[in-house]
C-alpha positions in Angstrom: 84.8 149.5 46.2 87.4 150.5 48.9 87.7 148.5 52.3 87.5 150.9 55.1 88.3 148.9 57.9 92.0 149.2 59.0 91.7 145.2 59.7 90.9 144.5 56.5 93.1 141.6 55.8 93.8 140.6 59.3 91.2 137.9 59.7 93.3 135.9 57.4 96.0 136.9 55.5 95.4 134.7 52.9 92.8 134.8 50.5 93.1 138.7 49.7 89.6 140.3 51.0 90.4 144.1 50.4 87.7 145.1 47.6 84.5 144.0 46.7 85.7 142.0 44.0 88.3 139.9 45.8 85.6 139.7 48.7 82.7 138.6 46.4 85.0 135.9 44.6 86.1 134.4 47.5 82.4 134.2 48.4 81.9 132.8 45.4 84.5 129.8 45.1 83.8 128.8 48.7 79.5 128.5 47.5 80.4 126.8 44.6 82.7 124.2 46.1 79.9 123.7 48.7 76.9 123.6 46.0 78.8 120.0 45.3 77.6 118.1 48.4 74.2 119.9 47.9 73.2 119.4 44.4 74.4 116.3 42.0 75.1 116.2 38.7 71.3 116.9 36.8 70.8 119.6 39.4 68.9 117.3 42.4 68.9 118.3 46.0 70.6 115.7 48.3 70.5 117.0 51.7 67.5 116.1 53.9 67.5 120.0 54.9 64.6 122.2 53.5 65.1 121.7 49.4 66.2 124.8 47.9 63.8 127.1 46.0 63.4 128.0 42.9 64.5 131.5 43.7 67.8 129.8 45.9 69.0 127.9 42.9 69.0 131.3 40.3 70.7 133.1 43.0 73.0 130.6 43.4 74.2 130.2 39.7 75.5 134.0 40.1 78.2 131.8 42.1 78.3 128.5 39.8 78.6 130.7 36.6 81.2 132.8 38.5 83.1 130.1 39.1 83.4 128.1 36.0 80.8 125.7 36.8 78.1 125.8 34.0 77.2 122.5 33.7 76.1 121.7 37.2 74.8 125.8 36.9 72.6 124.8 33.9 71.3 121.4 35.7 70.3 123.5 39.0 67.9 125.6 36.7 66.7 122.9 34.8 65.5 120.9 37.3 63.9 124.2 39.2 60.3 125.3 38.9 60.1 128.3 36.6 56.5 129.2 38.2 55.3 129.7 41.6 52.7 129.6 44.5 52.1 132.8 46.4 50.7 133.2 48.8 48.2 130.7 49.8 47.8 129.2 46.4 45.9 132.1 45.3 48.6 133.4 42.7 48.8 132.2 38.9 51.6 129.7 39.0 53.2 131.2 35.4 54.3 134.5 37.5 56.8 134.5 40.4 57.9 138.0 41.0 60.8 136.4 42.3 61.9 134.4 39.7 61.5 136.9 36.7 63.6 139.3 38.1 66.7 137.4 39.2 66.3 135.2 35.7 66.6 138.5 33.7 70.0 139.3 36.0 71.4 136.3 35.4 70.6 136.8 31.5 72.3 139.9 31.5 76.0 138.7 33.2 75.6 135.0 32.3 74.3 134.5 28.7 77.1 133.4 27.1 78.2 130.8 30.0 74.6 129.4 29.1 73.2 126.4 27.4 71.1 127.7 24.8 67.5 125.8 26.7 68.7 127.5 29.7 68.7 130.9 28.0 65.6 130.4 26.2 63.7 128.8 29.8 65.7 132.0 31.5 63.9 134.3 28.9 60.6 132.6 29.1 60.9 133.6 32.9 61.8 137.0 32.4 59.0 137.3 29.4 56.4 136.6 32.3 57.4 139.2 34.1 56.6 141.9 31.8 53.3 141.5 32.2 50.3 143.0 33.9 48.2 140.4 35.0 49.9 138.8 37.0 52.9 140.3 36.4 55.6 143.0 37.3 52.9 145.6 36.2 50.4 145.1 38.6 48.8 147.6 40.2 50.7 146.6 43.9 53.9 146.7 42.6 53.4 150.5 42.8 55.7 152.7 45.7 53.2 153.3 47.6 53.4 153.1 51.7 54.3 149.2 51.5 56.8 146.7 51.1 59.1 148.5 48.2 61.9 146.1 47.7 58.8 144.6 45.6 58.5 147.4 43.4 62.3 147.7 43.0 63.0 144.2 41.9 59.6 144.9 39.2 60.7 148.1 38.2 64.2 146.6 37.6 62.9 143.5 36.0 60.8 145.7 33.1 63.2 147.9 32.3 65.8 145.7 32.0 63.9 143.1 30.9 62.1 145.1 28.5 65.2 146.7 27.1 66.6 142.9 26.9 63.2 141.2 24.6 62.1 144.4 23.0 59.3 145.7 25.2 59.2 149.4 24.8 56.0 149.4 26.7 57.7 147.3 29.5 60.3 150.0 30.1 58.1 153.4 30.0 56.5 151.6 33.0 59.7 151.2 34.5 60.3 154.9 34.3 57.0 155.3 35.5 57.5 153.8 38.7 61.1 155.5 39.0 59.4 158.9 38.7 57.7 157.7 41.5 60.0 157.0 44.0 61.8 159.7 42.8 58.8 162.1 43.7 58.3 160.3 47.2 61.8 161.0 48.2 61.2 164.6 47.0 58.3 164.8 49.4 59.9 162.4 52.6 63.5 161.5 53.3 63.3 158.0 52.8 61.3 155.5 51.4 58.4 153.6 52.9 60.3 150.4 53.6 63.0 152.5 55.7 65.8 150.8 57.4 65.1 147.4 56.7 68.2 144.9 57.5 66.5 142.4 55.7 64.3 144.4 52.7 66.8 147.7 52.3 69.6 145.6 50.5 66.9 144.5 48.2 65.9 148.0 47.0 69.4 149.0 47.1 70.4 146.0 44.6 67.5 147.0 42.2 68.5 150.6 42.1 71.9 149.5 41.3 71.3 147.2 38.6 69.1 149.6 36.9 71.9 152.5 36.9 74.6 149.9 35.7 72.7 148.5 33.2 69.4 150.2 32.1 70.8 151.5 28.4 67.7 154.3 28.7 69.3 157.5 30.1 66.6 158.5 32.2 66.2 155.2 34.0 70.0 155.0 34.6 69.7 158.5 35.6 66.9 158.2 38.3 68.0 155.0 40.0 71.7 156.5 40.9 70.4 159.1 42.3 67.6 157.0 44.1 70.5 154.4 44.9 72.9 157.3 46.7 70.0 158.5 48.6 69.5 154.9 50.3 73.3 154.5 50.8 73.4 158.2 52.3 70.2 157.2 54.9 72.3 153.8 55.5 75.4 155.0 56.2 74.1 157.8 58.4 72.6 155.0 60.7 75.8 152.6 60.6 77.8 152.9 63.4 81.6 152.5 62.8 83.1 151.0 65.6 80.0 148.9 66.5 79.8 147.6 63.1 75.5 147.4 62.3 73.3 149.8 60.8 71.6 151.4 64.1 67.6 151.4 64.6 64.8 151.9 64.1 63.8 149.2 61.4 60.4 149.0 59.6 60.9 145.0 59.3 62.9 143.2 60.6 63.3 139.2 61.5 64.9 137.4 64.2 68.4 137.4 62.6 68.6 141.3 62.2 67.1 142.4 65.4 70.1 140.5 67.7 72.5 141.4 64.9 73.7 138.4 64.2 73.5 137.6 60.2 71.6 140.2 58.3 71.5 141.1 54.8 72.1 144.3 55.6 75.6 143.6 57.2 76.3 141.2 54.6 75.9 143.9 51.6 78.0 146.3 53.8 80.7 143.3 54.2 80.8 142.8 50.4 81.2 146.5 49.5 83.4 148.2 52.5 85.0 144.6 54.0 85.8 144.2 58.0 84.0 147.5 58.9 80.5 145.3 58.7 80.0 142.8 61.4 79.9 139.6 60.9 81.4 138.7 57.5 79.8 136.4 55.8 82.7 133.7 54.9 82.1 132.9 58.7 79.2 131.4 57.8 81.5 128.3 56.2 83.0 127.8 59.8 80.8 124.9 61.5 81.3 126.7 64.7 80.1 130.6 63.3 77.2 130.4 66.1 74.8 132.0 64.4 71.0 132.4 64.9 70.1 131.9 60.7 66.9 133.1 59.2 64.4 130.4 58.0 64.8 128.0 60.5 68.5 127.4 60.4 68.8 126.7 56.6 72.6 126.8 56.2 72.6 126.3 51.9 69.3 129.2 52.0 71.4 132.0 53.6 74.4 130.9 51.8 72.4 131.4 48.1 70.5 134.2 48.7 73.9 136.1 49.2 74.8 135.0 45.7 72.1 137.5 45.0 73.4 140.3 47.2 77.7 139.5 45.9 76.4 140.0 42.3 75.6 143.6 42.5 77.3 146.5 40.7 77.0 149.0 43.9 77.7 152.8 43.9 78.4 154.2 47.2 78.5 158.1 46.7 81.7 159.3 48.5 79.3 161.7 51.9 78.4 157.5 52.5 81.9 156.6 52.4 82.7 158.6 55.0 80.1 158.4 57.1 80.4 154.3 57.0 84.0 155.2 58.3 83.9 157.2 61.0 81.7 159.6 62.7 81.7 162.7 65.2 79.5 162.0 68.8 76.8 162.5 69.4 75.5 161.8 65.4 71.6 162.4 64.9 69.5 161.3 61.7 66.1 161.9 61.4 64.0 161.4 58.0 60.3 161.1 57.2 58.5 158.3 55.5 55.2 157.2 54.6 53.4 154.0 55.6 50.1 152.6 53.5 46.8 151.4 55.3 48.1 148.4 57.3 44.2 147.1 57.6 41.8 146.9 60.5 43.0 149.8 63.2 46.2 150.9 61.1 45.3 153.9 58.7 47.7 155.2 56.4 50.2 158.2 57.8 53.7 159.8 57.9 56.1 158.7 60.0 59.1 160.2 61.3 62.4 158.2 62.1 65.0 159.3 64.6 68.6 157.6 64.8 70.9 158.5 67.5 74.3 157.6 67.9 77.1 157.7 70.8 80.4 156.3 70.8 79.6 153.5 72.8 75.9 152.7 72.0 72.9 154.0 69.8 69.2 154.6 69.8 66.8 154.3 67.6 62.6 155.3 67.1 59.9 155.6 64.8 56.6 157.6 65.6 55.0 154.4 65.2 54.8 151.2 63.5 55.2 150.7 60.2 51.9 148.9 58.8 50.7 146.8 61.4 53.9 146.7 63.2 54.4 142.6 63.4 57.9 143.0 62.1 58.9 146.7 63.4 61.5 148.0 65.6 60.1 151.1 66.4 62.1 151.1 69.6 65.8 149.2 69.1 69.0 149.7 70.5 72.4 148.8 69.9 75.9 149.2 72.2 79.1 147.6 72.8 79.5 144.8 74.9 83.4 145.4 75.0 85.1 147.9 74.6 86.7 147.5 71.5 84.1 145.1 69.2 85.7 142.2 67.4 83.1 140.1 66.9 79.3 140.1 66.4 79.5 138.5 69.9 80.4 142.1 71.3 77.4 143.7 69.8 74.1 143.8 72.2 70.6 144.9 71.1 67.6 145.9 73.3 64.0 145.4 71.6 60.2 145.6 72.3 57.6 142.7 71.5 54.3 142.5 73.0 52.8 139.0 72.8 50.0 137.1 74.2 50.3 133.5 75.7 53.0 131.1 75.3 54.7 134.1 72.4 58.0 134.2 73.7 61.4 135.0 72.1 63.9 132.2 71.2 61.4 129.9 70.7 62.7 126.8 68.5 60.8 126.0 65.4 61.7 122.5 63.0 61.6 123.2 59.5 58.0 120.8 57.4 56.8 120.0 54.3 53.6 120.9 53.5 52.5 117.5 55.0 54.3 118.3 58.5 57.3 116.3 57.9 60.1 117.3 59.8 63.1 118.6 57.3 66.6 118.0 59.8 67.0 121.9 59.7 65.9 123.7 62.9 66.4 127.1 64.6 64.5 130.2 66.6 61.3 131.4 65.2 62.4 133.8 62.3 60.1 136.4 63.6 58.3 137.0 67.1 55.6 139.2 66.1 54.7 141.7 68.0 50.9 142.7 68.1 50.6 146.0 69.6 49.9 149.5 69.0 52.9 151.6 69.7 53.6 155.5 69.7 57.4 157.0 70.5 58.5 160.0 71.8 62.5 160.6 71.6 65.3 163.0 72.9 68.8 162.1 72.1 69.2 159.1 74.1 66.1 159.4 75.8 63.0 157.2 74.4 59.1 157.7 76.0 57.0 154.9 73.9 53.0 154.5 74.5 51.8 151.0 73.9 48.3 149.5 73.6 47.7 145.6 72.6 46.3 145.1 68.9 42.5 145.7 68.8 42.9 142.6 66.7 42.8 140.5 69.7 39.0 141.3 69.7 39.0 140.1 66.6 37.4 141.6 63.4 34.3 142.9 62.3 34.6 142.0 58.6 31.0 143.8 57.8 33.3 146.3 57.8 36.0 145.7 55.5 35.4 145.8 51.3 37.2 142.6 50.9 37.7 139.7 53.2 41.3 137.6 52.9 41.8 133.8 54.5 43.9 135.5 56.7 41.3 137.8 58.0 38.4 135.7 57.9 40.5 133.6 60.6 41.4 136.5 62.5 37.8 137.9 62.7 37.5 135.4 65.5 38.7 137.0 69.0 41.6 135.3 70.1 41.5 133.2 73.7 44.0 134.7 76.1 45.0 133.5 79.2 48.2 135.5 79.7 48.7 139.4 77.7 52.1 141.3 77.8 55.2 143.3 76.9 58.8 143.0 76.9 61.6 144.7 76.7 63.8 141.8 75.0 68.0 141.7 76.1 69.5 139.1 73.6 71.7 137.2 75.6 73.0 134.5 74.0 76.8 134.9 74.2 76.6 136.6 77.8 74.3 138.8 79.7 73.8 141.7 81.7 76.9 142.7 84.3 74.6 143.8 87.1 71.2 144.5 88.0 69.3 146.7 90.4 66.0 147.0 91.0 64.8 150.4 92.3 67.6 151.3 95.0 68.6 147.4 95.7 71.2 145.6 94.0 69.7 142.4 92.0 72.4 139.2 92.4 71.4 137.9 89.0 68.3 138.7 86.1 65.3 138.0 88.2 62.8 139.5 91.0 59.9 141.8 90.9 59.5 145.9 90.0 57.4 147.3 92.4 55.2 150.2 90.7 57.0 153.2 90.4 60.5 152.0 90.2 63.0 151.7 88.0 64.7 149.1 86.8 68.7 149.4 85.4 71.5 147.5 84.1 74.9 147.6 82.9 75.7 145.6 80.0 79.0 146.0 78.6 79.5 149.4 77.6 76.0 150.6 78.2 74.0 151.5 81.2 70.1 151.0 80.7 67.3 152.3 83.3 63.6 151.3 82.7 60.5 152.6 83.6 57.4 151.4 83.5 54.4 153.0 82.9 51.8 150.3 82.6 48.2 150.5 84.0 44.7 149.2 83.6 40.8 150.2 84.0 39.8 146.6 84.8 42.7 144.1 84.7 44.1 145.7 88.0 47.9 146.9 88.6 50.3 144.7 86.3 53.1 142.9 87.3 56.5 143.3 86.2 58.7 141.4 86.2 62.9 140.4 84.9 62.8 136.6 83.6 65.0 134.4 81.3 63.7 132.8 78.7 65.7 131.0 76.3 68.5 132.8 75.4 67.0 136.2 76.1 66.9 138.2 79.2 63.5 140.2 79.4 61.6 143.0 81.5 58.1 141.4 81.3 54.7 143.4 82.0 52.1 141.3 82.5 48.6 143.0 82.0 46.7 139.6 82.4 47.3 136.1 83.4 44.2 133.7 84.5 41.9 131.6 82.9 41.5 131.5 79.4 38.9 134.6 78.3 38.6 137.1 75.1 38.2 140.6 75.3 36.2 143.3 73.7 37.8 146.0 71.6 36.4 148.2 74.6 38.6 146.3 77.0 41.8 146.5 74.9 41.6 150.0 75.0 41.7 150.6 78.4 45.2 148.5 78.9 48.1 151.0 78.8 51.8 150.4 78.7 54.3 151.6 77.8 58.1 152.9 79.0 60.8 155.8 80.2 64.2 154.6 78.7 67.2 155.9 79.8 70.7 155.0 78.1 74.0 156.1 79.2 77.8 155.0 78.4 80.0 153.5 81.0 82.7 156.5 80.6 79.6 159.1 81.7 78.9 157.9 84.7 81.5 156.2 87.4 78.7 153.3 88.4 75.1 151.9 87.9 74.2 153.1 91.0 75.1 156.6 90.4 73.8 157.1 87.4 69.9 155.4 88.8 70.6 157.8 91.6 70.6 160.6 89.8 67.5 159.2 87.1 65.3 158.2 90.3 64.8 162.0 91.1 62.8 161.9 87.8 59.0 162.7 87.9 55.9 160.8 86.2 52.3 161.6 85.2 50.5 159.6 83.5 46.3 159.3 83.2 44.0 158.9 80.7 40.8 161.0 80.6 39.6 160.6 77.1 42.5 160.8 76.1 46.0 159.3 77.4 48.7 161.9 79.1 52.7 160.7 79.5 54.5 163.1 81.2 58.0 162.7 82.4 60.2 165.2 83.6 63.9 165.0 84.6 66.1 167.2 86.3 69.5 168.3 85.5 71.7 166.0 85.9 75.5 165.6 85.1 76.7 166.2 81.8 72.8 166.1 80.8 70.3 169.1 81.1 66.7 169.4 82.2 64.2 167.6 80.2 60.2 167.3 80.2 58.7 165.0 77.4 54.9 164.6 76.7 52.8 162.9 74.4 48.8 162.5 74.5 46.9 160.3 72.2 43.4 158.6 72.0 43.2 155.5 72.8 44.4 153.0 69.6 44.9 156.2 67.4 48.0 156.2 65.0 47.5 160.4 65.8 49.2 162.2 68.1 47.5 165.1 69.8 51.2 166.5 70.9 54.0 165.1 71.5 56.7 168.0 72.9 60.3 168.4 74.1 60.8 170.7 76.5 57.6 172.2 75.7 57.8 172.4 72.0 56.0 170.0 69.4 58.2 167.4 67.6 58.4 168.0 64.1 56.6 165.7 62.1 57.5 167.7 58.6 61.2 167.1 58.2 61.8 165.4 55.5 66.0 164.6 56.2 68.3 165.7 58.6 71.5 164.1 58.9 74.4 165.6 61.1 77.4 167.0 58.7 75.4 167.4 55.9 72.8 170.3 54.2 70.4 169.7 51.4 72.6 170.0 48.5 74.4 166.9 49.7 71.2 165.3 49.2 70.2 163.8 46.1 66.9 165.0 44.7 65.8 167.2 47.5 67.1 170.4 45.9 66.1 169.2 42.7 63.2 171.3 41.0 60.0 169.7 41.2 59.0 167.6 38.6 55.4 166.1 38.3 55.1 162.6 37.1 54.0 162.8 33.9 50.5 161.3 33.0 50.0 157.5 32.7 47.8 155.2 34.1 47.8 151.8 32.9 45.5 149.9 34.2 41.8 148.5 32.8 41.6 147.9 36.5 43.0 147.9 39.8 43.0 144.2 40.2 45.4 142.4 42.5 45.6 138.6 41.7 47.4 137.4 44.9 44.6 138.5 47.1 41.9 138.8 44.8 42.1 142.3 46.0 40.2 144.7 44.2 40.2 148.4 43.9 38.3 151.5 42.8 39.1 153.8 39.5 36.9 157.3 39.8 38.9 159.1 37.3 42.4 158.9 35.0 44.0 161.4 32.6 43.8 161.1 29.0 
């Protein structure tokens, strides 16, 4: 691959970092000189961090067998656990979805570096996989509305898998699945999982594989073009000079969402270099200052981007040069589809809209994706400097609303399963949010209606065909004594350059909003302006508020704080909240104050009478025209009655847009409809994770 950063190189002139191969060895020699203090010679884990996993020590023998170190490679799989626990215990411990797919990589580009028990444990793995019950065929590893890096790494693992042991049965299910996605991106312009910093890569990776090395024509057919259309989506909503893949995200963790160390920017390191921020060798610099995911494991995030280095990727060339540079304003929008997310969350479109400016972007989705704990269905990214150099010059805005003593930055030590501390520690991976949220953008312009989870109440499981641990626990209403939103401002490295609140200057993050005002920043490169639109039936007017917590700067709404109570699904209801966001660059406006001068002459409605009414309407202002934006919505409802622009409904039928390109750019959207062809394995539609069990009313012969 070609490095498209005019740095490339710069960072250190010596090793040589400009193409994905030099980039990926260097990764490579650096893990495996490491892998020494973590590992000794029959493959035992030495630090008193969190022990690796089974899946951390296949993906890092993509580095030891790189590198020339089989024997120590070899002991690291012996001595891991070929089967595994998902899930609550529930899963059969010979399956690990996992596990059988990375084994039957590693097969495939380190056989002959292999002892001959390795291969054969290796190809007991991958033999598991090919299975249906449990196995890579069951009925959830389908593409359907969920979590479709799952169904990737499956569908990778029986075709090549099956090509690899002789499973012809194995690999028609594989095409199966690929005429799947294939038909859903006919039909939406992205997959389900859309945007994911954390769980794109992995769908990416799986699509690759497949193209490189499937031997069927079809299957290496299907998944290039499946594979170009993800890195066309990607690279639509990377921004160049900022260096991250803009918003919104369906999941996301901690790490992605104040763009510190993602898998996303790590894939986009390995295959274009210095263009992605950060790179990942940092990562071997005691001082890199990272946030890392799983509770700052420092040998888990280096091994699981073994994994990601080890791919054969194929960027189609309308990617390469949209990662490069970009004309602004740049606007992508796609559809997607989302399955039922449970209790409250019914399964539905959604569409995602990416906005981009030369100093900041913005980023929404319609709504949640499932039940919205991991979304980013409002995110934000801009430049804290003028010229970015570091991941220390990237800011993020987010929204999260929690309940209690939630909070972002929270520290978390890393336990065994008997509660003993491990010495790794770090911020909560995730802070979920538990809301119910609908958005409403123009250009850089965001209107989002929020709601707290009915799940609060608790559930009614007389109501649902199956009951899970998970849900049994959660049919109890949960004990509040304090319910809110935030708008989150990562602040770790620095915060915001000035504050006002309404028409007064603020001398640091702090004070009180009264209602009806809004509240602004400047933060680098980007000016902000929030407003509020939060009310209740019952709770009376909430309070909001700017506060620092942790490392985080925050706009807090507080809809209750008193004694500890529960509330009815009735209750929840009737709490509204929600936001006007306003962003701007620096260069479009000469100050803060002018550019809140000219927001404040704004207008607001906002009631609910059955249903709920938004209404905002701006007047011109410089270098921006007249806008009116509206949504209405029942109460808790995933559907819209309207949402309009300037008195026109949104379109919710789009299936891609992306500035500089048409439909034959595309892959498979111009292509003539194909049906999937008949085939329907299954005796039953039995999930063994959950014990989840479906319904079968008819199948073709």
């Amino acid at each position: 691959m070609p490095n498209l950063s005019p740095k490339a190189g710069t960072r250190n002139e010596s090793p040589d970092l400009t193409s994905f191969e030099h980039r990926a060895g260097e990764f490579f020699s650096r893990t495996a000189k490491v892998a020494t203090t973590w590992f000794d010679a029959e493959g035992q884990w030495l630090p008193l961090s969190t022990p690796a996993s089974t899946r951390d020590r296949y993906w890092l023998c993509f580095a030891l067998y790189a590198q020339g170190a089989t024997n120590l490679a070899d002991a690291v799989i012996r001595a891991g656990r070929t089967h595994g626990v998902a899930h609550g215990g529930m899963a059969d411990r010979s399956f690990d979805i996992f596990h059988t797919n990375i084994a039957c990589v590693l097969l495939i580009k380190h056989r002959s570096r292999m002892a001959p028990d390795v291969v054969e444990m290796l190809e007991q793995v991958v033999r598991k996989g090919l299975c249906f019950l449990p196995g890579n065929r069951q009925p959830d590893y389908q593409f359907h509305g969920y979590n479709d890096n799952m169904p990737a790494k499956a569908t990778m693992g029986i075709i090549l898998g099956g090509e690899m042991l002789g499973d012809h049965d194995a690999v028609e299910h594989g095409l199966w699945n690929l005429r799947s996605l294939r038909n859903m991106l006919f039909r939406r312009g992205i997959n389900s999982e859309y945007n994911s910093p954390s769980y794109t890569p992995l769908t990416i990776h799986a699509m690759a594989e497949i193209a490189h090395h499937a031997r069927n024509k079809e299957a290496r057919d299907l998944a290039l073009k499946i594979e170009h259309r993800l890195w066309l989506d990607l690279a639509a909503r990377f921004h160049p000079e900022i260096g991250i893949v803009s918003g919104p995200y369906s999941r996301a963790y901690n790490c992605d969402t104040i763009a510190h160390l993602s898998s996303v920017s790590v894939l986009i390191w390995f295959v274009l270099g210095d263009l992605s921020r950060p790179s990942i060798l940092e990562i071997f610099n005691s001082e890199h200052g990272f946030v890392l995911h799983q509770k700052g494991d420092l040998p888990h995030n280096i091994m699981n981007r073994c994994w990601t280095a080890s791919g054969n990727y194929h960027v189609p060339p309308a990617a390469l040069r949209m990662f490069a540079s970009k004309s602004y304003p740049f606007r992508a929008v796609a559809t997607a589809e989302a399955g039922d997310g449970g209790p409250d969350v019914p399964a539905g479109p959604v569409r995602i809209e990416t906005y981009l400016q030369k100093d900041y972007t913005v980023g929404t989705s319609s709504t949640h994706f499932l039940s919205g704990e991991q979304s980013m269905t409002y995110f934000a990214t801009f430049k804290r400097k003028s010229e970015v150099n570091s991941f220390r010059d990237i800011g993020t805005i987010f929204h999260k609303f929690t309940a209690n003593d939630e909070a972002p930055g929270l520290v978390q030590f890393a336990t065994d399963n008997a509660g003993n501390a491990y010495t790794n520690f770090g911020e909560q991976d995730n802070l979920d949010s538990r809301c119910h949220m609908l958005t409403l953008q123009s250009d850089s312009t965001v209107m989002l209606h929020t709601q707290p989870a009915l799940g609060f109440a608790g559930l009614d499981v007389s109501q649902l065909a199956i009951v899970l641990p998970a849900q049994a626990e959660a049919a109890k209403p949960r004990p509040i004594r304090r319910l809110n939103e935030m708008l989150v401002f990562p602040a770790h490295f620095s915060g915001a350059d000035e504050v006002r609140i309404g028409n007064r200057p603020a001398s640091s993050w702090a004070g009180e909003a009264a209602c009806g005002e809004w509240i602004g920043a400047r933060i680098g490169k980007l000016l902000v302006a929030v407003r509020p639109m939060a009310y209740t039936e019952s709770l009376g007017k909430p309070v909001v508020r700017l506060e620092k917590i942790n490392n985080y700067e925050v706009i807090r709404t507080t809809f209750y704080e008193g004694p500890e109570r529960t509330f009815t699904r009735g209750e929840l209801k009737l709490v509204f909240g929600g936001y006007v966001i306003e962003h701007a660059g620096t260069d479009e406006y000469h100050s803060l104050s002018a550019f809140m001068g000219e927001i404040s002459k704004s207008l607001f409605t906002d009631f609910h009478l059955t249903t709920r009414r938004m209404r905002y309407r701006r007047p011109k202002m410089p270098g921006r025209p007249a806008l009116e934006m509206e949504l209405s919505t029942s109460a808790s409802s995933r559907l819209l009655r309207y949402a309009v622009i300037n008195g026109r409904c949104v379109s919710q039928d789009v299936r891609v847009h992306i500035d500089g390109l048409v439909d034959k750019d595309i892959p498979i959207i111009t292509d003539p409809w194909t049906s999937t062809p008949s085939y329907f394995p299954w005796e039953e539609m039995y999930v063994p994770w959950w014990g989840l069990k479906g319904t079968i009313g008819d199948r073709e012969a």
